[in-house]
C-alpha positions in Angstrom: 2.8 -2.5 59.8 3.1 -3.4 63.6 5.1 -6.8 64.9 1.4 -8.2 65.8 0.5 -7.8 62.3 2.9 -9.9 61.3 2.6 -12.5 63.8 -1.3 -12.8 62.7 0.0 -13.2 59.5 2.3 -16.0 60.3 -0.1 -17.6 62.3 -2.2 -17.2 59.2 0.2 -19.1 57.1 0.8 -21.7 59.8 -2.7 -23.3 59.7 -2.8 -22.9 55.9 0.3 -24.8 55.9 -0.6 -27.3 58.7 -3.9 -28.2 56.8 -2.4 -28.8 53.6 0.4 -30.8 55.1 -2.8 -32.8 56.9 -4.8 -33.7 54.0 -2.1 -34.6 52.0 -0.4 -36.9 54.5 -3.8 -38.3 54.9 -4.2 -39.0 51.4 -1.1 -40.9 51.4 -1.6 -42.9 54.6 1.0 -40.8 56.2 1.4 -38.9 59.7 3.5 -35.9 60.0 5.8 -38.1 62.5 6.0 -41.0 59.8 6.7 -38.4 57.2 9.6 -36.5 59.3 11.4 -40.2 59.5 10.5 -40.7 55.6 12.4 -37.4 55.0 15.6 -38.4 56.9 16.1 -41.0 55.8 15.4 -40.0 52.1 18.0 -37.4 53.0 20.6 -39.4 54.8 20.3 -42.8 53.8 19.8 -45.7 56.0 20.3 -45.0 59.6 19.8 -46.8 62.4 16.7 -46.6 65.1 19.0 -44.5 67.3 20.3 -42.2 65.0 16.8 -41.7 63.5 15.2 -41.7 66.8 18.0 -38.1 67.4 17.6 -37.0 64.0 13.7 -36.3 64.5 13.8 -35.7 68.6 11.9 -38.5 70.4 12.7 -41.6 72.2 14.1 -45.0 70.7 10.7 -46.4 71.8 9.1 -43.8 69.7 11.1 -44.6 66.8 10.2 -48.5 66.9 6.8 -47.1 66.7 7.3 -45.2 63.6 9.5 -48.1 61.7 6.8 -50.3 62.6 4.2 -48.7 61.3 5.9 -47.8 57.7 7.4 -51.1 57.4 3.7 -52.9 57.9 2.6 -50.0 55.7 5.7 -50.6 53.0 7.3 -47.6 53.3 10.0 -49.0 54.9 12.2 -51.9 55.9 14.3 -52.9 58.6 17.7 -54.6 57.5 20.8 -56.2 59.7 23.6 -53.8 59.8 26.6 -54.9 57.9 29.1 -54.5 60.7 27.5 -54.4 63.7 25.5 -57.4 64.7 23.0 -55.8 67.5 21.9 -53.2 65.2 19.4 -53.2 62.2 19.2 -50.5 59.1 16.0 -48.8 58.2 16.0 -48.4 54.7 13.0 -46.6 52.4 11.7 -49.0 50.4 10.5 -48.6 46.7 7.0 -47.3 47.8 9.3 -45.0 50.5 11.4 -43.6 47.7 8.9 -43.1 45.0 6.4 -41.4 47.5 9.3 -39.5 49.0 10.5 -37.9 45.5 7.3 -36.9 44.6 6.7 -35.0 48.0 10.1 -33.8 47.4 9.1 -32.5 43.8 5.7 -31.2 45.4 7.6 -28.9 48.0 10.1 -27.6 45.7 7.4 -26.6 43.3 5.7 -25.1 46.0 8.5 -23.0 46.8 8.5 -21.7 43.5 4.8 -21.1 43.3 4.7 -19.4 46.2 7.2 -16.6 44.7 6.2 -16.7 41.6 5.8 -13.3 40.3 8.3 -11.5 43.0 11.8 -10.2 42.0 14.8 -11.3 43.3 15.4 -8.4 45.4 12.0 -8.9 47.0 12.1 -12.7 47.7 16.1 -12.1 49.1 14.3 -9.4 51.6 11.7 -11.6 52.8 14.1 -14.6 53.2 16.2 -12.6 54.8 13.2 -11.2 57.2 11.7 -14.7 58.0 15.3 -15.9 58.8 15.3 -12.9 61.2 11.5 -13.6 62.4 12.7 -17.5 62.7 15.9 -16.8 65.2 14.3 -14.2 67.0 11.2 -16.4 68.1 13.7 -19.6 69.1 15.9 -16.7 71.3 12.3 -15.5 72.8 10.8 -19.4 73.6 14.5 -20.2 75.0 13.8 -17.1 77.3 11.2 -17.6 78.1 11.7 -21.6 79.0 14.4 -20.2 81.1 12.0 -17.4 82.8 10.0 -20.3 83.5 12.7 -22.8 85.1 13.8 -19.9 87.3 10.4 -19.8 88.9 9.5 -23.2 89.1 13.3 -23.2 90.8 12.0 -20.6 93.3 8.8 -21.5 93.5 
């Protein structure tokens, strides 16, 4: 099995993924931006706009965005900070948390699913080969982005 093989079949599982993830963020009156925000902060507790705003990679305007949108859309709130009297807390809200453990539920039985009937030994290869796949693709786009820079540089 050559290396392009196995990119195809990545790709493969890519839009499979990307697809699902679509029409069940759809169905739920979710983006994949809103939902990324929705995972933080189910994971870390409240945070504030700037911390959220590093914690998923865009700007703070960006963020106001997305906290706008989920608190007109109840899935989350904004709340004074208890110490500091500039900032505000986003919290989930009940709708935030409920819709949050259920995805949480959904993608651990996924997991599961999608191993069922492979050994141990098998699924500890393949994590260990798509862990292998995964830092060897952000060493060839850093590279590459580098590659890049130096000819615009030049250019």
């Amino acid at each position: 099995m050559s290396g392009t093989h196995i990119l195809d079949r990545l790709l493969a599982i890519s839009q499979l993924l990307e697809a699902d993830q679509a029409t069940e963020l759809d169905r739920r009156g979710l983006t994949t931006a809103r939902t990324h925000l929705l995972w933080v902060l189910y994971h870390g507790g409240p945070a504030t706009q700037i911390q959220l705003a590093e914690a998923i990679g865009v700007t703070p305007r960006n963020v106001t965005a997305l906290v706008d949108a989920l608190d007109a859309t109840g899935f989350a709130r904004r709340e004074p900070h208890p110490t500091d009297r500039r900032a505000v807390l986003v919290h989930l809200t009940e709708r935030g948390l409920s819709i949050m453990e259920t995805m949480d539920a959904e993608h651990t039985a996924l997991g599961s699913d999608l191993v069922a009937g492979l050994d141990a030994d098998t699924v500890a290869t393949v994590a260990r080969a798509l862990e292998h796949i995964q830092g060897r693709l952000a060493e060839l786009i850093a590279d590459h982005a580098a590659r890049e820079d130096e000819r615009a540089a030049l250019g």
